[in-house]
FILOTI-283523 format. One record per residue (C-alpha): z negated, x negated, y; residue number from 1. Coordinates in pm, 1 decimal. Layout:
BEGIN
+----------+----------+----------+-----+
!       pz !       px !       py !   i !
+----------+----------+----------+-----+
!        Z !        X !        Y ! NUM !
...
+----------+----------+----------+-----+
This chain:
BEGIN
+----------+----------+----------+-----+
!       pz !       px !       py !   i !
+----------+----------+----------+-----+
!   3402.7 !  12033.1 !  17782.7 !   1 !
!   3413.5 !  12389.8 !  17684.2 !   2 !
!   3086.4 !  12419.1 !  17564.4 !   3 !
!   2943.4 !  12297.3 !  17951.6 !   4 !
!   3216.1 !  12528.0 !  18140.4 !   5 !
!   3070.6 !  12833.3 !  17888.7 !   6 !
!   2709.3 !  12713.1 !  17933.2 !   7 !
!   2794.5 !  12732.7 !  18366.5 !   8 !
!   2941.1 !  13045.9 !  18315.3 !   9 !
!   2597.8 !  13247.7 !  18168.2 !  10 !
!   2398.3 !  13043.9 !  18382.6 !  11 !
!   2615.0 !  13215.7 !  18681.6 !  12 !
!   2638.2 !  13542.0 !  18499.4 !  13 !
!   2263.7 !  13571.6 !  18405.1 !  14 !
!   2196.3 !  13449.8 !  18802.5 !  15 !
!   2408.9 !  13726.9 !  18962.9 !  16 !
!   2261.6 !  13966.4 !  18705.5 !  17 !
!   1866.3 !  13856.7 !  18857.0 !  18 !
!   1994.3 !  13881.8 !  19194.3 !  19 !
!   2191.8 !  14239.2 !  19185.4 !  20 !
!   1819.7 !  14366.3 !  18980.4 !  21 !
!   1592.7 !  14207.0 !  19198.1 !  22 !
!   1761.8 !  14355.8 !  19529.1 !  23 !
!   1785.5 !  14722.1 !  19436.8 !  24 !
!   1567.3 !  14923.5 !  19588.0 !  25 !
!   1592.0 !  15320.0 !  19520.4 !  26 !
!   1671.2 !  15496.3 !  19810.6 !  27 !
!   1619.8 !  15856.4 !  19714.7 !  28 !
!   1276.7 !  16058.0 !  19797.7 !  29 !
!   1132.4 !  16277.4 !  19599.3 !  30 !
!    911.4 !  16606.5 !  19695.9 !  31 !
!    588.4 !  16691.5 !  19504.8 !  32 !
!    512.5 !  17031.3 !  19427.9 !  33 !
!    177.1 !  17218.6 !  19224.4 !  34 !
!    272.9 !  17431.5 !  18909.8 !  35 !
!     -2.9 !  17648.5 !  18782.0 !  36 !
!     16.2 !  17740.6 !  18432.7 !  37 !
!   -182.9 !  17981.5 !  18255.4 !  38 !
!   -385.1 !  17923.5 !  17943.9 !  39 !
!   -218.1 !  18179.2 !  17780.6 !  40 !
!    133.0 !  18030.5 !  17752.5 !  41 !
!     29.9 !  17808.8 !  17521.8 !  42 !
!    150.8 !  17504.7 !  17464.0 !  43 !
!    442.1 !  17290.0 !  17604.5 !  44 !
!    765.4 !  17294.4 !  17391.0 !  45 !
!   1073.5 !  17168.4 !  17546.9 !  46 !
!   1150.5 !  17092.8 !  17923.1 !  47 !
!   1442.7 !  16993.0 !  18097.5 !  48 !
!   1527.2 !  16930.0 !  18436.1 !  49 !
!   1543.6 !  17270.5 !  18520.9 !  50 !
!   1243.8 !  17439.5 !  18370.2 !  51 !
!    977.8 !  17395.6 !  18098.4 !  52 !
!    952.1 !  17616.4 !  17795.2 !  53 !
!    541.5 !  17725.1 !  17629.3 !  54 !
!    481.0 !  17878.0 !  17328.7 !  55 !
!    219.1 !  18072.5 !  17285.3 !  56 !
!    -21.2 !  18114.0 !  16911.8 !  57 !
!    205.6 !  18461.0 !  16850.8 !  58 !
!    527.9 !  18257.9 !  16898.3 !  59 !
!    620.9 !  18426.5 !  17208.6 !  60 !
!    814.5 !  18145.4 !  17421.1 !  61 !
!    810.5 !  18171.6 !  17813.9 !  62 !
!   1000.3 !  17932.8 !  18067.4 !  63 !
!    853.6 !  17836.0 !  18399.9 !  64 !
!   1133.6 !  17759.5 !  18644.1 !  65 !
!   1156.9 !  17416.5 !  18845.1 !  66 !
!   1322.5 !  17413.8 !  19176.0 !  67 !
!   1639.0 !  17287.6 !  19196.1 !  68 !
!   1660.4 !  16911.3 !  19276.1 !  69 !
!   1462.6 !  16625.2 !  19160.5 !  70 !
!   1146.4 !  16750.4 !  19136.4 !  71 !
!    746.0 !  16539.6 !  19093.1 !  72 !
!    542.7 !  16802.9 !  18974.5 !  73 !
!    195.5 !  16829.6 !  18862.3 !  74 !
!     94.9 !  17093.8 !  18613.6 !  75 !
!   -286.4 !  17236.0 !  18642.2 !  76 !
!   -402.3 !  17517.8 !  18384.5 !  77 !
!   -623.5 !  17801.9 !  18509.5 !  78 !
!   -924.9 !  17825.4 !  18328.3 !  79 !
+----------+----------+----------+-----+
């Protein structure tokens, strides 16, 4: 008897669980904005959501700020 009440009781569980998953939907928008980058930064060496942080071959580290806000952005390098 308590093995069927336990085995009803995941079954539920795990069937709430599917249902709550399956009907969120994120409601927040995000804005897409262009970073250009020069080659001579270097390479990328740490980001966070606030900036992202290049090193260049002399060890020289520069950060390019991010707008505040959750932020899509797409990094091009001049050439």
């Amino acid at each position: 008897m308590q093995v069927r009440i336990l085995r009803i009781s995941i079954g539920v569980a795990l069937l709430l669980a599917g249902y709550m998953v399956g009907t969120h939907t994120p409601g927040s928008i995000h804005a897409q904005m262009k970073v250009t980058v020069p080659t001579t930064y270097g390479k990328v060496v740490a980001g966070d959501s606030a900036s992202l942080w290049f090193e260049d071959t002399s060890g020289t580290l520069r950060q390019v700020n991010i707008p505040a806000g959750n932020t899509i952005f797409t990094i091009t390098r001049q050439r």
